[in-house]
Structure formats: structure tokens, C-alpha cells
N, C-alpha and C positions, 0 to 999 in steps of 0.2 A: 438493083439499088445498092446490094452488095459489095458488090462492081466498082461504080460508081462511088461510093464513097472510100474504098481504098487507092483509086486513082487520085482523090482528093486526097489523101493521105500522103501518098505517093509525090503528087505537086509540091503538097507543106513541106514536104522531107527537103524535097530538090532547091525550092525555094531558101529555106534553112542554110543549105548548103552552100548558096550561091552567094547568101548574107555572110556566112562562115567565112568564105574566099575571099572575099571583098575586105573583111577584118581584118583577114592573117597579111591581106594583101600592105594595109593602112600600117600594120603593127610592122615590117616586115625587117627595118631597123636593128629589131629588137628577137630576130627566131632564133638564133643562137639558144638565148635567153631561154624563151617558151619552149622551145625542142628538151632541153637539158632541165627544164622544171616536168614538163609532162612525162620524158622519159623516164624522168627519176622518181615518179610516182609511186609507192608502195603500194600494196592491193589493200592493207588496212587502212592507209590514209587516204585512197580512193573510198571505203566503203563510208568510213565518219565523214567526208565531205558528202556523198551520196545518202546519206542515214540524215544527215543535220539538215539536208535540202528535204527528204522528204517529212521528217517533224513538222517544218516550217507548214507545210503542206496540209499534213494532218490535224494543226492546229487552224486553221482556214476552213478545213473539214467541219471544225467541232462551231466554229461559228456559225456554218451553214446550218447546221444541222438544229442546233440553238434557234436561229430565225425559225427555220419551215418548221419548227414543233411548236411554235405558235398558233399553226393552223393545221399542221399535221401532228396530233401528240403520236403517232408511232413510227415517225420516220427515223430510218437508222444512220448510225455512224458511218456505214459500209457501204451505202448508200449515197451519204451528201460525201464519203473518197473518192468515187465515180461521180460525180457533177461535178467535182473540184476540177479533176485530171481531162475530165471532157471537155471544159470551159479552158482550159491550160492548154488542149492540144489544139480544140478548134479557133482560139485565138489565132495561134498560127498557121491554120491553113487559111485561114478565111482572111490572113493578114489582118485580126485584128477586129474583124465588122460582125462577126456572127458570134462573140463569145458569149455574150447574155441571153441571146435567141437558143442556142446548145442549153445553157442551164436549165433557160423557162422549159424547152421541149423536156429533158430529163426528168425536171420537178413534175410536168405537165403527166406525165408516163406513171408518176408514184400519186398520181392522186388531185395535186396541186392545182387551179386555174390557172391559164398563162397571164392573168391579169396580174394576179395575186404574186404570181412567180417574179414575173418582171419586175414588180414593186419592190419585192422585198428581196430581189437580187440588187437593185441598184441602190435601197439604203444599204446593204450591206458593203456596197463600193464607198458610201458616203461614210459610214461606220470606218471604215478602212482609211481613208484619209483623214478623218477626226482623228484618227490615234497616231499616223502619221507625222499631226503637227501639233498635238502635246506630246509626244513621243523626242522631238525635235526641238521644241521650246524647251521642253524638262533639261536635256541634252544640254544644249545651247547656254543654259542659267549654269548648269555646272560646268561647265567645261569651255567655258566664252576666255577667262584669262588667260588659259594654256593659247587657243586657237586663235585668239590676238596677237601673243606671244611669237609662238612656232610657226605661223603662217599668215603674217599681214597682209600679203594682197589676197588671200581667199578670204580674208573678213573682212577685208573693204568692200567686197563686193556681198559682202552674205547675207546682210544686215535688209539692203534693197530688196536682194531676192527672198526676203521671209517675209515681210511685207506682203510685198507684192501676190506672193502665193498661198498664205494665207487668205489675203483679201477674198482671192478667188474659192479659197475650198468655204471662205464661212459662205459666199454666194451659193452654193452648190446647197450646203446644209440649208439654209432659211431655203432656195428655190422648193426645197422637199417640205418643209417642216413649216412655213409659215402664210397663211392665205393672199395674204396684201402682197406678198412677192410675186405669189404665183399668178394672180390677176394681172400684175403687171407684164409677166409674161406673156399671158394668155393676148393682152393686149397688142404686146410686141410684134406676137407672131399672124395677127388679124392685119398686121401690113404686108405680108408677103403678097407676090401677085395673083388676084383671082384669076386662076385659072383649072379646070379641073387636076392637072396634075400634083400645083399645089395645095389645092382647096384638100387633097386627100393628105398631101403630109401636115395639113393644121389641124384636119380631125386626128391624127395619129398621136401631132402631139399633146391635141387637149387631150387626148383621152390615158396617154401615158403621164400624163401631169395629175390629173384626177386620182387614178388607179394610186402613183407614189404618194399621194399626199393623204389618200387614204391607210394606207398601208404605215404611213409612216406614225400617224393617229393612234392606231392601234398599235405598234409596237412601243410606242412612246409610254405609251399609256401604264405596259409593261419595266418598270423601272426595275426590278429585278432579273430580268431578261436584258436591257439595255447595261444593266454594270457588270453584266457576265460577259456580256458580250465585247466592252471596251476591256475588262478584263483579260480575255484570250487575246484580242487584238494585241495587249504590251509584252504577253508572253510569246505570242506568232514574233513580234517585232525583235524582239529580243534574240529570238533565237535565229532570225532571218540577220539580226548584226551583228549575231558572234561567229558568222562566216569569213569575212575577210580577216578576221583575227586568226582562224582554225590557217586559212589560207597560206597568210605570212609566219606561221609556225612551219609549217608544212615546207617550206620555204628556206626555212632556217636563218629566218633575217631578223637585222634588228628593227624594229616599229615600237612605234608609243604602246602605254598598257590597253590593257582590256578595254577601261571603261572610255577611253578616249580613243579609240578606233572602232568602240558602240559609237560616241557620238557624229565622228566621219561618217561611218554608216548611216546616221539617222540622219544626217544633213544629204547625204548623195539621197537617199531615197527622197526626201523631201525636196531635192531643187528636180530629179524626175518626172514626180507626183503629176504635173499637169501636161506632160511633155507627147505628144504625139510619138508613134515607133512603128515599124515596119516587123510586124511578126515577131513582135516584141525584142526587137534588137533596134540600137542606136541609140538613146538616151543614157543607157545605161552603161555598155562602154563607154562612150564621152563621159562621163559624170565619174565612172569611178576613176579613170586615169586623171583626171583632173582634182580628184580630192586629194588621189592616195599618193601621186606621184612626187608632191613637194615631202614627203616624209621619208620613201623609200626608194625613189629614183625610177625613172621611167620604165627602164628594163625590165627590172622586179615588178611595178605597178602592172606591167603588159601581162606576165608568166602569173602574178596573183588573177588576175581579170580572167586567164583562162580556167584558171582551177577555179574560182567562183561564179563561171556561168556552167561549168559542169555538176555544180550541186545547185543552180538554181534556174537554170534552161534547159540546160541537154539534157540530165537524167530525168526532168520532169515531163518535158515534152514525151521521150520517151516512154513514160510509165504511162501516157494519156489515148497512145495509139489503142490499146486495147479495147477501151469503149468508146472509142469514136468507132470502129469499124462496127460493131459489136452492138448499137446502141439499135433497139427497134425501129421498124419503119410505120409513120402512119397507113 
């Protein structure tokens, strides 16, 4: 099984790789560029970009850890680091399909039900996108005159897309948190076709609808656990948007201040947020050469994009091989 799952590992790598090439392939205009930013990398401003990716990381940790000692009062820190980096690596071999399946089995190993696990792995994705878009709104209210200003066609369009994506995260929220939605769901998915194949994905998903809405009950219930928890999420956020800033220092270019390349960031992440990805690439490319690029020029935006998926892809993926190969077998 050992085996077997390092081969998985092995695939995610290749796979990784092959999304890599396909990038450098799209960006290719612009290697000059990228060759003579990565070349020029210092091993200290590799480690603070590597160090600021893995904070981001460890603050994700402390939320996890926050939920499960709702029902785990002695689960550890060190513990919810390893179902972070397990959830972050097996995202990407599994392309994306088995990251919350990994957490529940993890959580499942220290104690946890997988009922309980999954519940309160997936408000915590819903936790994650509430902070997302007051993180975004907050953003947005301060820093709407400059990005009228400085970039009119990306706030003609931005306005629709806040909208729109909000729409869908408060859907997401009430689908977990409010009963009349969830019946209507429940409703919904009573039309799929009776047939045993799907009669089994309607019991799956009453019974996962159940499970979150219970989960979400009880944690709710918890309001000092709930502001701790949107708490850590604006400090995660924060420090996950003072990267493309560290980036274009790194860089030695000119770019707008701090707090107005926080809110860049907190808009790329938020037009992401519902976006489908391939082993977690694609959205995110697209998104940040499309915010950053009206400010600091293509070329730059391409050679930033690489230094900020090496503090927020690459070294993390990599830090996650360890307990994916490592994680026990039932």
C-alpha cells in the first residue's frame, strides 16, 4: 500500500509538472523575464517567501484545530499541520477530488467520526469563503476610488462579478446553516433519475446534507469558537495578501502601496473563490496576471506569478509529500 501510494505521489508530481510546462509554455513571451527574476533570487528572499507561504499555512492549521476541539478537546496543533499539508498535497494528486476524503480519513485516525469530520471540514471551507468576501467587501469600500481610478476596465467588470459570487457563497452558507434551503435541496436532488446508481448518490447526499447541517448547529451554537475562528481567517487572509507585495519588492519594481495590493489580492482571490482548477492550477494564474498586470506590466506580472506560486504551491505541495506517503493504512 506503501507502494502504491508513493506511485500516487509520483503521478501528482508528473502531473504538476506537466501543468508547470504547459504555464512556462503560455508565459513564454515573457522567459527572459522569469529566467532573470528566478535566477536572481537570494536564498533569503527565497526563505521569507517560503516562511510567509508556510504561516499562511499554519494559520489554516490553528482554524482546523479550533473546529476539531469542539469535539476533540485534545487535538493538537501538530496534528491539524499534518491534515492541512495532507489535504494540500492530496488535492493535487487526486486532481482536486479526494482533498476532504484525506482530511476526514486523517481526523478519522485521531479519534474523529467521518461523519463529524466531513461536516466540519466543509464548514470550515464555508468559514473560509465568508472571510473571503468581507475580506473583499472591507477591501473594496476602502480602496474602490484608487481601483476606479487606476484601472477602469477591471471595475467595470468587478462590480458584476461581486455580485454574482457573493450570490453564490451566501448560497453555500444558508445550503449548510438554514433548514428551508436544505429541504429544498433535498427536494431537488429527489429528481435525479431512479436508478440504483443514483438512488445511492441521493442517499450520499442526504446524508451529507444532514451530517453539515448538523455540525454546523452545533458549531454555531459556539459563538466564541465562531469569532475566533473568522478571526484567524483575516489574519490567514492577510498574510496570504502580503505576498504579492513581498513578491514585487523582491522584484525591485515600482507597484501601488501595501494596502492597495492587499486589496488586488483580495479581489484575485475572490473572483477565484468559485472557480473549478486542475490540481489546483489555472484560476489562479489567469486571475493574478489579470489583476496585477495593468499596474506593473505583463512581463513583471509573469516573473511575480512565479515567485508567488513558489510560496504558495510549490513549497507547500511539497511540504505535504511527507504524510501523504506516511499516513497509516486502514
Amino acid at each position: 500500500m506503501k507502494k502504491r501510494r508513493k506511485n500516487t505521489a509520483v503521478t501528482g508530481l508528473l502531473t504538476v509538472a506537466a501543468l508547470t510546462v504547459v504555464l512556462l509554455i503560455l508565459l513564454r513571451d515573457h522567459a527572459d523575464t522569469m529566467i532573470a527574476a528566478i535566477s536572481g533570487l537570494s536564498l533569503p528572499d527565497l526563505l521569507l517567501l517560503i516562511g510567509l507561504g508556510f504561516l499562511y499555512q499554519f494559520f489554516e492549521a490553528c482554524i482546523c484545530c479550533a473546529m476539531v476541539r469542539t469535539r476533540l478537546p485534545d487535538f493538537h496543533l501538530r496534528r491539524a499541520l499534518k491534515v492541512i499539508y495532507l489535504k494540500l498535497f492530496g488535492s493535487v494528486v487526486s486532481l482536486g477530488s479526494a482533498s476532504i476524503l484525506l482530511e476526514c480519513y486523517a481526523l478519522q485516525q485521531n479519534g474523529l467520526s467521518a461523519g463529524s469530520g466531513a461536516g466540519l471540514m466543509t464548514l470550515e471551507y464555508v468559514f473560509h469563503k465568508i472571510s473571503i468576501t468581507l475580506y473583499a467587501t472591507a477591501a473594496l469600500a476602502v480602496q474602490w476610488p484608487w481601483l476606479r481610478q487606476s484601472s477602469p476596465g477591471l471595475a467595470r467588470y468587478l462590480l458584476p462579478a461581486y455580485f454574482a459570487i457573493a450570490l453564490i457563497i451566501a448560497a453555500l452558507v444558508l445550503l449548510c446553516t438554514w433548514s428551508w434551503i436544505q429541504r429544498a435541496a433535498l427536494r431537488l436532488i429527489g429528481w435525479l433519475p431512479d436508478t440504483d446508481k443514483w438512488n445511492r448518490r441521493r442517499e450520499t447526499c442526504r446524508e451529507q446534507l444532514q451530517v453539515v447541517y448538523t455540525e454546523s448547529h452545533a458549531l454555531f451554537a459556539n459563538r466564541a469558537c465562531c469569532v475566533k475562528i473568522l478571526a484567524l481567517n483575516a489574519v490567514k487572509l492577510f498574510t496570504l495578501y502580503a505576498i504579492p507585495c513581498l513578491c514585487m519588492r523582491i522584484l525591485d519594481v515600482e507597484s501601488p502601496g501595501f494596502f492597495q495590493m492587499q486589496a488586488l489580492a483580495a479581489v484575485m482571490l475572490f473572483l477565484i473563490s468559485i472557480l473549478p482548477n486542475v490540481a489546483g492550477m489555472g484560476p489562479t494564474e489567469l486571475a493574478f496576471l489579470l489583476i496585477f498586470s495593468p499596474y506593473v506590466g505583463e512581463g513583471t506580472a509573469a516573473s511575480a506569478l512565479i515567485l508567488y506560486r513558489i510560496s504558495t504551491y510549490y513549497a507547500p505541495m511539497m511540504m505535504g509529500i511527507y504524510p501523504f506517503c506516511t499516513i497509516r493504512t486502514p
